[in-house]
MARDO-407754 format. One record per residue: x negated, y, z negated of N, C-alpha, C in turn. Coordinates in steps of 0.2 Angstrom, whole numbers, padded with zeros to 4 digits, always signed. Layout:
residues N
XYZXYZXYZ...
//
This chain:
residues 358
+0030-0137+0105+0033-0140+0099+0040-0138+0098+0044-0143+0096+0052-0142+0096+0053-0136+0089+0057-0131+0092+0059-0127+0085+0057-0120+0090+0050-0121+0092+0047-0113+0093+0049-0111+0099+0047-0101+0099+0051-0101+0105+0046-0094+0106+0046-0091+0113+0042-0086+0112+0043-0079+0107+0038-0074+0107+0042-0068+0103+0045-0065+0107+0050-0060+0105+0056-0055+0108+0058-0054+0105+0063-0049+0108+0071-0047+0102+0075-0055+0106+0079-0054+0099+0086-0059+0099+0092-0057+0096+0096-0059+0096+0102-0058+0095+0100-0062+0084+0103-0056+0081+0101-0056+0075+0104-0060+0070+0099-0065+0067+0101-0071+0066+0106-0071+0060+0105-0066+0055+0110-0063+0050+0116-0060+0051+0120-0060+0057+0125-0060+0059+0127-0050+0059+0122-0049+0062+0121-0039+0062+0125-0039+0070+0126-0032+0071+0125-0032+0078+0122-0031+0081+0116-0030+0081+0108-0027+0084+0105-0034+0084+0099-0034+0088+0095-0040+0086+0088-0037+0084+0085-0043+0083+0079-0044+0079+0073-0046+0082+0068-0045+0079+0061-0045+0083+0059-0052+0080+0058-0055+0085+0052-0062+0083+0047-0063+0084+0045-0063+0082+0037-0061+0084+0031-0069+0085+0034-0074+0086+0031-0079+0087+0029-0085+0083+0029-0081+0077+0031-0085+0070+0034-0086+0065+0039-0081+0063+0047-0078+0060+0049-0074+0061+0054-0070+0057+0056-0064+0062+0055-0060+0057+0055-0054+0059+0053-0048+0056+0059-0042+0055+0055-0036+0050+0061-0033+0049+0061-0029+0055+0062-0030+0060+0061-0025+0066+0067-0024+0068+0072-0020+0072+0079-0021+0073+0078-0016+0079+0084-0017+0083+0086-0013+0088+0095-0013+0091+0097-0009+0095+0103-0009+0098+0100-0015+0103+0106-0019+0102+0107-0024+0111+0105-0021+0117+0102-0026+0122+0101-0023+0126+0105-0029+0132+0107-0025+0135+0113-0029+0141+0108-0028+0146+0105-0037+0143+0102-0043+0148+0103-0048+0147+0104-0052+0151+0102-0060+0151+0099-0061+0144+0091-0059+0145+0088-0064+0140+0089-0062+0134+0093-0054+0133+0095-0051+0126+0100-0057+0124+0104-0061+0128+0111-0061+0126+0110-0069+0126+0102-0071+0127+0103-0080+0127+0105-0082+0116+0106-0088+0117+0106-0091+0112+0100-0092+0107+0099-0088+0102+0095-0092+0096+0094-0101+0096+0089-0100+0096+0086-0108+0097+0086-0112+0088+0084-0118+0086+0085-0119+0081+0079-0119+0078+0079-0120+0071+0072-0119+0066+0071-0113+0065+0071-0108+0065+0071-0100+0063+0076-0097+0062+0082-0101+0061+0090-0094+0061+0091-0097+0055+0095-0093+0050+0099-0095+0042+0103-0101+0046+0106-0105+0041+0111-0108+0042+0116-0106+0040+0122-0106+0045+0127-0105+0041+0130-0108+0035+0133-0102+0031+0132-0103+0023+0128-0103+0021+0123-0101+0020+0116-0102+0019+0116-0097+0010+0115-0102+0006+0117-0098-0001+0113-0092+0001+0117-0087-0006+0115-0080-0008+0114-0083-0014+0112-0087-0017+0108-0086-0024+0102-0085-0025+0099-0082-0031+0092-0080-0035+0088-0084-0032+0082-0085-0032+0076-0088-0030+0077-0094-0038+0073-0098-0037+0072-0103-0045+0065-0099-0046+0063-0100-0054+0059-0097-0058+0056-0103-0062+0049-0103-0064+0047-0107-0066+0046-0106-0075+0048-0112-0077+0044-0112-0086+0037-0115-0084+0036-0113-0090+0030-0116-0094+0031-0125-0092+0024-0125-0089+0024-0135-0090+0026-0134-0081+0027-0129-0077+0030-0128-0069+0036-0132-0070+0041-0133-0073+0049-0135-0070+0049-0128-0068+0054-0131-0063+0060-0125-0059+0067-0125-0061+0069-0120-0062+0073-0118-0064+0077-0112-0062+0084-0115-0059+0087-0110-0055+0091-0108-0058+0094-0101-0055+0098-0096-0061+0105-0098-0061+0107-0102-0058+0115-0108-0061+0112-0112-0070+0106-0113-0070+0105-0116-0077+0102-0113-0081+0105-0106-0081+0106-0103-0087+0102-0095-0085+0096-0094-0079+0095-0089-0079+0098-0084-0074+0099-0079-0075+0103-0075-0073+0099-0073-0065+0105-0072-0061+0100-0068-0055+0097-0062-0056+0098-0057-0060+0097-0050-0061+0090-0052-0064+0089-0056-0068+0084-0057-0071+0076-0061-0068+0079-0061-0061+0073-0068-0057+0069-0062-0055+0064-0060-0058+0058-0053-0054+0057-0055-0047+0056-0048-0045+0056-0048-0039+0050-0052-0035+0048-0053-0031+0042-0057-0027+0043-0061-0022+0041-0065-0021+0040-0070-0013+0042-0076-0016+0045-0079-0011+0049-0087-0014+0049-0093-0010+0052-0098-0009+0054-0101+0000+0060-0099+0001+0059-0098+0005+0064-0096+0011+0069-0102+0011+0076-0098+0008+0082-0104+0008+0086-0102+0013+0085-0099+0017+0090-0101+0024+0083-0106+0029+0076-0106+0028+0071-0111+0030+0069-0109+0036+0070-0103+0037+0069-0097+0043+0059-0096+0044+0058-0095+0037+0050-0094+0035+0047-0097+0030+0042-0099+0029+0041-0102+0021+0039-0097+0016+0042-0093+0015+0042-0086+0010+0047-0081+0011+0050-0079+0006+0054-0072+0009+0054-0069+0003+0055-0061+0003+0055-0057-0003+0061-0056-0004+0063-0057-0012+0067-0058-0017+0067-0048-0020+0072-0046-0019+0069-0039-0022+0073-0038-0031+0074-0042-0033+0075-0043-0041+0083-0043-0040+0087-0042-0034+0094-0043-0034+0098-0047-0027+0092-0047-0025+0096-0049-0017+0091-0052-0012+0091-0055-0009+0087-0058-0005+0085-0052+0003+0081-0052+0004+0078-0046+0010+0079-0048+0017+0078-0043+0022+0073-0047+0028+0066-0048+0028+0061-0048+0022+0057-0048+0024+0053-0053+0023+0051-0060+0027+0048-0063+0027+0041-0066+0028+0035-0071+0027+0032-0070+0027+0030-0079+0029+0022-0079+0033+0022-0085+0036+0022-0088+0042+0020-0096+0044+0020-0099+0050+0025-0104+0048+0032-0102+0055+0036-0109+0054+0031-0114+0056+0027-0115+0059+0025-0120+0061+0018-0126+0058+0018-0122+0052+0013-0125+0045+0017-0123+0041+0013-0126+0036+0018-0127+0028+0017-0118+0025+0019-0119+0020+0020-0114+0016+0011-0111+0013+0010-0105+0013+0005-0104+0011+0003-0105+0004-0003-0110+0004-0005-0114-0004-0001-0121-0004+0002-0122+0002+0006-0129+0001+0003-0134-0001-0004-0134+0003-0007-0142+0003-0013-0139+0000-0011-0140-0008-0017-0142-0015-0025-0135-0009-0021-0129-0010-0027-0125-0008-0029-0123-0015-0028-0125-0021-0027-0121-0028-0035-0126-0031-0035-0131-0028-0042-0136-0028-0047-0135-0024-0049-0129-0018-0053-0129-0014-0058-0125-0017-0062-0128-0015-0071-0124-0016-0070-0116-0013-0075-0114-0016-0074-0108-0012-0079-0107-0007-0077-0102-0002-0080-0099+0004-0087-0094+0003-0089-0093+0006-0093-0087+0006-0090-0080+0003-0094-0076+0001-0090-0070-0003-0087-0072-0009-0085-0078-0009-0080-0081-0016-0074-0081-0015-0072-0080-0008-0065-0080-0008-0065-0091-0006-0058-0091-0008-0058-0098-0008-0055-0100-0001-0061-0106+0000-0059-0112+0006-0056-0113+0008-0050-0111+0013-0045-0116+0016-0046-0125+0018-0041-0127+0015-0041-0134+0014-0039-0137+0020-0042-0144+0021-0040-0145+0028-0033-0148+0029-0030-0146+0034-0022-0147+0036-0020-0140+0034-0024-0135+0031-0017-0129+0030-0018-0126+0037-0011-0123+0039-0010-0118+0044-0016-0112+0044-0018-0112+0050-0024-0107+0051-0022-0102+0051-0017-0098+0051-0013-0092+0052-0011-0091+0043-0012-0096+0039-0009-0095+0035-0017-0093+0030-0020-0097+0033-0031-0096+0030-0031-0089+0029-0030-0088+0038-0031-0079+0040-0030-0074+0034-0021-0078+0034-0018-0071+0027-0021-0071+0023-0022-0078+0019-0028-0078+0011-0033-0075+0012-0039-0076+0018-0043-0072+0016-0045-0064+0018-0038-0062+0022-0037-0054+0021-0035-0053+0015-0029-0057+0008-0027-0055+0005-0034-0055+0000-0038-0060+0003-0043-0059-0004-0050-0053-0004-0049-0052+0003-0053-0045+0005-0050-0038+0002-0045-0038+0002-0039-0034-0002-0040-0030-0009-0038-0039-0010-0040-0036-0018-0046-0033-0020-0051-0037-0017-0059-0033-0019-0059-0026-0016-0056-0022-0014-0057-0019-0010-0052-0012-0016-0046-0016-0018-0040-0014-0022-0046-0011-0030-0049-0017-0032-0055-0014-0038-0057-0010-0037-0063-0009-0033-0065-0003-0030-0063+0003-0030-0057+0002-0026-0052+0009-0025-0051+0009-0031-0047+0007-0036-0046+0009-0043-0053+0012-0047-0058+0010-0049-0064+0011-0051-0065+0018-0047-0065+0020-0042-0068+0027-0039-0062+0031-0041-0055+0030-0041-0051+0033-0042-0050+0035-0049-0053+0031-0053-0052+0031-0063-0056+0037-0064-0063+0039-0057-0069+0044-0058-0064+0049-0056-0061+0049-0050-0058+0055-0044-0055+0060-0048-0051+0058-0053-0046+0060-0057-0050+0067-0061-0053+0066-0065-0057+0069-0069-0064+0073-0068-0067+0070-0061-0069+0075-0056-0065+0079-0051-0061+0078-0049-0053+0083-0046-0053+0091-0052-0050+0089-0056-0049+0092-0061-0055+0096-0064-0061+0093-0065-0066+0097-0067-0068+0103-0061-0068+0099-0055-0071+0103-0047-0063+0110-0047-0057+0110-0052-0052+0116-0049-0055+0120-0056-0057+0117-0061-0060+0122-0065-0068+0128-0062-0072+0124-0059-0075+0125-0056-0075+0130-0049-0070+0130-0047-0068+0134-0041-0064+0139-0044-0060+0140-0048-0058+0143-0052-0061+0148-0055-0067+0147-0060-0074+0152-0060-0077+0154-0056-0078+0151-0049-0081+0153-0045-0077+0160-0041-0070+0160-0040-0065+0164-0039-0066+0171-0041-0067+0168-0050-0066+0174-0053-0073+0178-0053-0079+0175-0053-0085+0179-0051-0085+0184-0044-0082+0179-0038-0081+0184-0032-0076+0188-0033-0074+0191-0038-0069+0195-0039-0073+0199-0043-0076+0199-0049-0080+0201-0051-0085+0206-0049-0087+0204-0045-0095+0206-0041-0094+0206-0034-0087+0206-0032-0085+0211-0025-0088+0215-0023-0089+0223-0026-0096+0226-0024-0100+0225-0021-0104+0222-0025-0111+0217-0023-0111+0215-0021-0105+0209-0016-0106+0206-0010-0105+0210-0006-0102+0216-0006-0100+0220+0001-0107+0225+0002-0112+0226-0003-0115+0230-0001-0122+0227+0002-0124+0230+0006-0130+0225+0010-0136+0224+0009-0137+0229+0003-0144+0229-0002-0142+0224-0007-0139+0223-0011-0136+0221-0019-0133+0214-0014-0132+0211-0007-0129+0205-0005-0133+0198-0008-0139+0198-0005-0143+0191-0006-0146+0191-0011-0143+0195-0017-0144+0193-0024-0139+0190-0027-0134+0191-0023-0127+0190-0029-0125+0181-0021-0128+0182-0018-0125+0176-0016-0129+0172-0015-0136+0171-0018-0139+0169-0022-0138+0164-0028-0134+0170-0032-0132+0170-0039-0125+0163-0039-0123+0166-0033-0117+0160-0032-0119+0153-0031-0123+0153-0026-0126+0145-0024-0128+0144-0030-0132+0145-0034-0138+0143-0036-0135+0144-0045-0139+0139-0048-0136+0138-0055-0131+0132-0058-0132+0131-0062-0127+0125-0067-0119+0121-0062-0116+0128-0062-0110+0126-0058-0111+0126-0051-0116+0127-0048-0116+0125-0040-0117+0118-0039-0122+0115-0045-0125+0109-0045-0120+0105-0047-0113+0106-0050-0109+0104-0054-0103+0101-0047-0104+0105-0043-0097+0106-0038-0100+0103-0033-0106+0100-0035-0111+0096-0028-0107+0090-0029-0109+0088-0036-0107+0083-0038-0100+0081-0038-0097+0085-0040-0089+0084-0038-0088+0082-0032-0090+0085-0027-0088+0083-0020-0089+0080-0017-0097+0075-0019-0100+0069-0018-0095+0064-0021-0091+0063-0027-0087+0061-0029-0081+0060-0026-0078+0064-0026-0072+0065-0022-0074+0062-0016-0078+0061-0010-0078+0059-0005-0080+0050-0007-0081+0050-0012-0085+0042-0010-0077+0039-0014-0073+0042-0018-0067+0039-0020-0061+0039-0015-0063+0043-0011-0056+0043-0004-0060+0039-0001-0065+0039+0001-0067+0031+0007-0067+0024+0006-0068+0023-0001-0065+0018-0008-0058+0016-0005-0052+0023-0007-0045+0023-0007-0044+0019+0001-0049+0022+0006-0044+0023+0012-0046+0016+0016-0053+0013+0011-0053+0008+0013-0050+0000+0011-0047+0002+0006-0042-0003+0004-0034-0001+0007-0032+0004+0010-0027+0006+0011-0027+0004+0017-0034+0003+0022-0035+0000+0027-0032-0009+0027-0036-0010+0021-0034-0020+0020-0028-0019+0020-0024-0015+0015-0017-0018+0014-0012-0016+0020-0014-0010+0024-0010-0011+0030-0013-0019+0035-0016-0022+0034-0018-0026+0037-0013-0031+0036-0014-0033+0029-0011-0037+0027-0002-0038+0026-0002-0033+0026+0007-0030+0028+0011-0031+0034+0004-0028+0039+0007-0030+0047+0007-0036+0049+0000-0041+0046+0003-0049+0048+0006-0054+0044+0008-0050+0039+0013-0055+0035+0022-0054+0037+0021-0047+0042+0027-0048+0044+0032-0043+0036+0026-0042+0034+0030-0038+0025+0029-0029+0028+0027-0026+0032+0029-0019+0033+0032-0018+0038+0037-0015+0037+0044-0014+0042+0043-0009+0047+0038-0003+0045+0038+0002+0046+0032+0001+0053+0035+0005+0060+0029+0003+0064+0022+0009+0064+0024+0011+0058+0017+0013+0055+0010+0010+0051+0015+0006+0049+0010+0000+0044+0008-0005+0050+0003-0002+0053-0004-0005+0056-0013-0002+0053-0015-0005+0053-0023-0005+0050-0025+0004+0055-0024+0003+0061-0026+0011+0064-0021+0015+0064-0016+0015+0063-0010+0020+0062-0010+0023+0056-0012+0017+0050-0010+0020+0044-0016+0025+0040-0023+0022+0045-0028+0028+0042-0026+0033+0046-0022+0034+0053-0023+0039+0056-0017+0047+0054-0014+0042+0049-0008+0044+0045-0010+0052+0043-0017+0051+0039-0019+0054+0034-0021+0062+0040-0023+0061+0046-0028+0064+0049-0021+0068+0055-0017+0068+0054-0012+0067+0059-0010+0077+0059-0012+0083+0061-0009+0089+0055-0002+0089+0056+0001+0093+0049+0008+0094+0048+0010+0087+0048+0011+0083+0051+0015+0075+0049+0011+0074+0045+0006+0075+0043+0000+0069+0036+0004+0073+0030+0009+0077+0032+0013+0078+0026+0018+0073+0025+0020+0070+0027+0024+0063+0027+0021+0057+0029+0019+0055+0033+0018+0048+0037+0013+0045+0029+0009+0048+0027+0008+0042+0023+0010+0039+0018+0018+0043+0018+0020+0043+0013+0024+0037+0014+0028+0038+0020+0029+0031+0024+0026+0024+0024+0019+0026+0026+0017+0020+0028+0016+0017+0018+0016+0021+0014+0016+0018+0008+0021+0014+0008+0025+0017+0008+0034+0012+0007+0034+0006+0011+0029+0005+0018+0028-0001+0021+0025-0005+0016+0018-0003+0013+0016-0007+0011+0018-0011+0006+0021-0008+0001+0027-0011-0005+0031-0016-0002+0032-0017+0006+0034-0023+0008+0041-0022+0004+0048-0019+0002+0053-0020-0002+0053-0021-0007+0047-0020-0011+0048-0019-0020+0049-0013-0021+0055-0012-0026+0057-0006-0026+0051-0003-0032+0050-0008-0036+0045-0003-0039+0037+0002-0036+0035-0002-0033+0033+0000-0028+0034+0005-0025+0037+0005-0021+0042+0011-0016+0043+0018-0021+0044+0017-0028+0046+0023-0033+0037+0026-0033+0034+0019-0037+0027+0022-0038+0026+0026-0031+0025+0025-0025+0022+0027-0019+0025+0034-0019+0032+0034-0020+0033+0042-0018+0030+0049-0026+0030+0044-0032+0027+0048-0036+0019+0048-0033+0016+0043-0033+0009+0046-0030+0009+0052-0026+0013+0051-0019+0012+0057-0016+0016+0063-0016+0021+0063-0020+0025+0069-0022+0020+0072-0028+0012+0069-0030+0008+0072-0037+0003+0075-0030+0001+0070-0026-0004+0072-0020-0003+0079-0018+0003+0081-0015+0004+0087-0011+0004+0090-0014+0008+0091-0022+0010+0095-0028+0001+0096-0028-0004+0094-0027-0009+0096-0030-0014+0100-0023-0011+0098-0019-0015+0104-0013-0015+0107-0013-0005+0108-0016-0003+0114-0013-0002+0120-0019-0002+0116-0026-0005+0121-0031-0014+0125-0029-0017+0120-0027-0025+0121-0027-0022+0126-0019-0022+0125-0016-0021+0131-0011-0018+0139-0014-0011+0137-0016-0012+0143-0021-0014+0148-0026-0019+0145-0029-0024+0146-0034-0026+0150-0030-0031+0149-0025-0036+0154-0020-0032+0157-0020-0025+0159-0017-0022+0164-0013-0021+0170-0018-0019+0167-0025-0016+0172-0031-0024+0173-0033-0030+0172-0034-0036+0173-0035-0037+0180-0034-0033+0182-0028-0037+0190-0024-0033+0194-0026-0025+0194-0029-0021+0199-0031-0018+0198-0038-0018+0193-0040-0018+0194-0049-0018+0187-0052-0026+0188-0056-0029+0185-0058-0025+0179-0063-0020+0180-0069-0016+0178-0072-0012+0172-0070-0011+0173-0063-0007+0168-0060-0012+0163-0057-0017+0164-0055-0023+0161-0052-0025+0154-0059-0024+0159-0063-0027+0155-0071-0021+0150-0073-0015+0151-0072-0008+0146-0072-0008+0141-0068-0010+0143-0062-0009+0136-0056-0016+0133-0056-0022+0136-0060-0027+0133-0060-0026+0125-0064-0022+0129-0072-0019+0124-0077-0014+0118-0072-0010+0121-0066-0005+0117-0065-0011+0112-0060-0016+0112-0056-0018+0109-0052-0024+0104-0058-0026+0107-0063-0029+0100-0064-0025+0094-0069-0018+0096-0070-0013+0091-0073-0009+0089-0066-0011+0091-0060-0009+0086-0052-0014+0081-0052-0020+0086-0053-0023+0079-0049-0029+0074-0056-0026+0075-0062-0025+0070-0067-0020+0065-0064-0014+0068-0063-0007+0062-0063-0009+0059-0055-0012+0061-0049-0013+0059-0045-0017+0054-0044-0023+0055-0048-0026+0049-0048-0023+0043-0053-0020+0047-0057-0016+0039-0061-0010+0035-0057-0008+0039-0051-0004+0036-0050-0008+0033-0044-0010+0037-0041-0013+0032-0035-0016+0026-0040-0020+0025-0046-0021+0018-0047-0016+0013-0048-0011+0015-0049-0005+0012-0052+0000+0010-0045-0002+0016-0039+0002+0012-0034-0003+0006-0029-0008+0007-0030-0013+0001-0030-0013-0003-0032-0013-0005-0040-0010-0011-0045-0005-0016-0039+0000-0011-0039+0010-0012-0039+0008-0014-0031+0005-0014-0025+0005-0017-0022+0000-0025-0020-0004-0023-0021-0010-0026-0023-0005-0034-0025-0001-0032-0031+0001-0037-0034+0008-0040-0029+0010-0036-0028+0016-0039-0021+0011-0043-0016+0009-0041-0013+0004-0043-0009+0001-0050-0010-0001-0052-0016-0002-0057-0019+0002-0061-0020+0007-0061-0021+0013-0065-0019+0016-0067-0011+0011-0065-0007+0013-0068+0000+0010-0073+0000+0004-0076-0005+0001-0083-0006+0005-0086-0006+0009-0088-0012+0012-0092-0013+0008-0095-0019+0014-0100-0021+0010-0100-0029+0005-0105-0031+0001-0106-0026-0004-0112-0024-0011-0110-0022-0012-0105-0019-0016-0102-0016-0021-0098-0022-0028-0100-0022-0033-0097-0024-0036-0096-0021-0036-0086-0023-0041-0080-0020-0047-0077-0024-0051-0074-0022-0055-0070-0025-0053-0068-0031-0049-0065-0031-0046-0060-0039-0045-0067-0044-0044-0071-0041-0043-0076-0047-0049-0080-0049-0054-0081-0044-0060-0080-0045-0066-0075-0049-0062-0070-0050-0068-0065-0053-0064-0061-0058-0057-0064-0060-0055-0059-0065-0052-0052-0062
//
């Protein structure tokens, strides 16, 4: 087909020194130094480069009734919110707009229309509820919608366990927190061999042990909730060509978590993958995880001040369940903020599930 070429690096169509990754459908944020070859140094083929002059203005915004309206007729470019648009240099059928400048980051098949081009906003729905690709649209473009529509379902979910995570987090530091202070308490009695299987007994057994089952039943079904949608949206990231980061892959980015000493950053990375270039986004992400850590690593604390003075154990107790209240509120929030980018690599024609069910 005239226009396509295979993927590789090329010489960078934006006029950088490095080139850029193509991956066989647009080009992506990927970059590297030149490499002194032949096929590094060949020619850009045509249908995928900006053109030169290729405007730097706003994306067009739509009124009520769908006119377009571009920000020469009176809307400001500061003003055009950030999202996904058509690609005016005609490189991709989509590109992210970050509320002041146009990005690398791209989304789409040059070689089908744009996704939602062809009247998919009328299609029947599929199995699951997510909606039928229409015949003539890009298959490649099918694929995205209905990862993008497994997403969202998946995004509820996660929010809903997380609305619960929040307020069982908090209750479960309460809860270890009294537990702490009884083993401090009745030290004696555990040490002593006669007086032991009574008092660790007394531990298991009663109101707050049955309390802390539950917490922790919770908390586990809220992270597989989280890590399963966390899984969609790297999915959806990597093949939309919208995470830069070669961490935002579907197995990388749960491995993020599991990884020790780097799971202290890497997911924090692959967060700012997913925001795709929203800066709002990328703020929410790092407040999420800068509330996450804050909450370990006060609840780690707590135990340790537990055994040498009780009053400080009772302070970081207060400071851990005001982390992990702001933790799950952010984690819902950086959910929301992507969820919603993400939904914007449709295009504005495309009907998914979430539109389907509210």
């Amino acid at each position: 087909m005239p226009g396509t070429r295979p993927a590789g690096w090329y010489p960078d169509p934006w006029g950088t020194p490095e080139e850029r990754w193509f991956d066989g459908a647009a080009w992506t944020p990927r970059t590297r130094a030149p490499a002194a070859s032949p096929d590094a140094a060949r020619a850009v083929g045509t249908g995928a480069e900006p053109a030169a002059g290729a405007p730097d203005a706003a994306p067009a915004t739509e009124r009520a009734g769908g006119t377009s309206v571009a920000p020469s007729d009176g809307v400001p470019a500061a003003r055009v919110p950030a999202g996904w648009y058509p690609d005016p240099w005609g490189a991709a059928p989509l590109r992210f707009w970050d509320g002041a400048a146009w990005t690398g980051f791209v989304s789409g098949h040059p070689a089908g229309p744009a996704l939602g081009e062809v009247g998919a906003r009328d299609a029947p729905a599929g199995p699951g509820g997510t909606a039928a690709a229409p015949a003539g649209t890009d298959p490649a473009a099918a694929l995205l919608a209905r990862q993008l529509a497994d997403e969202q379902v998946h995004a509820r979910l996660a929010r809903a366990a997380l609305g619960v995570a929040g307020p069982a987090a908090a209750i479960g530091v309460v809860g270890l927190a009294s537990r702490l202070r009884w083993v401090i308490d009745r030290w004696p009695a555990l040490r002593d061999p006669q007086r032991r299987s009574g008092a660790l007994a007394e531990l298991t057994g009663g109101f707050v042990a049955v309390v802390g089952q539950i917490v922790v039943a919770t908390l586990l079904v809220a992270a597989v909730m989280f890590l399963l949608w966390w899984q969609r949206a790297a999915r959806v990231a990597a093949r939309s060509g919208a995470g830069g980061d070669r961490w935002v892959r579907p197995g990388r980015a749960l491995g993020a978590f599991f990884v020790p000493v780097a799971n202290l950053w890497l997911p924090y990375l692959v967060a700012r993958g997913l925001a795709a270039g929203a800066q709002d986004a990328r703020r929410l992400a790092g407040r999420w995880w800068a509330a996450v850590v804050g909450f370990v690593a006060a609840s780690v604390a707590m135990v340790t001040a537990a055994f040498w003075h009780v009053p400080t154990m009772s302070v970081l107790a207060g400071l851990s369940v005001a982390l992990a209240l702001g933790a799950a509120g952010a984690s819902r929030r950086f959910v929301d903020a992507v969820t919603r980018v993400h939904a914007g690599l449709a295009g504005p024609g495309l009907t998914t599930s979430a539109e389907h069910t509210g």
